[in-house]
C-alpha positions, 0 to 999 in steps of 0.5 A: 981659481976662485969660485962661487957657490949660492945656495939659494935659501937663507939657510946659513947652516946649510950654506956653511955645509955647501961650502965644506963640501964644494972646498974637499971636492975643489983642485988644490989652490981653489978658492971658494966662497960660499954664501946665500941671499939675505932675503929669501926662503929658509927652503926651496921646497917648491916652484913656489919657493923657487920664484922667491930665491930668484932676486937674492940669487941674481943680487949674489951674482951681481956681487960675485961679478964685482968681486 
């Protein structure tokens, strides 16, 4: 099985971070990618923010799909 998990800030530490914890909690043979958008918020941190992450999250999506 493979999964994706989108943080949806630009923060890549945390994203790395994302990824650690999602591979020690994952069934032996999952495969997990973990990325973020390239354009976005360094933090959601509000409703705001929120409306921002929406168009890199949905492009993250639309590549996972064609993955």
């Amino acid at each position: 099985m493979k999964l994706k998990v989108i943080n949806p800030n630009t923060t890549a530490s945390m994203t790395a971070k994302i990824g650690a914890v999602a591979r020690a909690a994952a069934a032996p043979g999952t495969e997990i990618i973990a990325c973020n958008p390239a354009r976005g918020p360094v933090a959601i941190e509000g409703h705001y923010d929120e409306a921002l992450c929406v168009p890199g999250v949905l492009a993250e999506v639309l590549k996972g799909e064609q993955e």
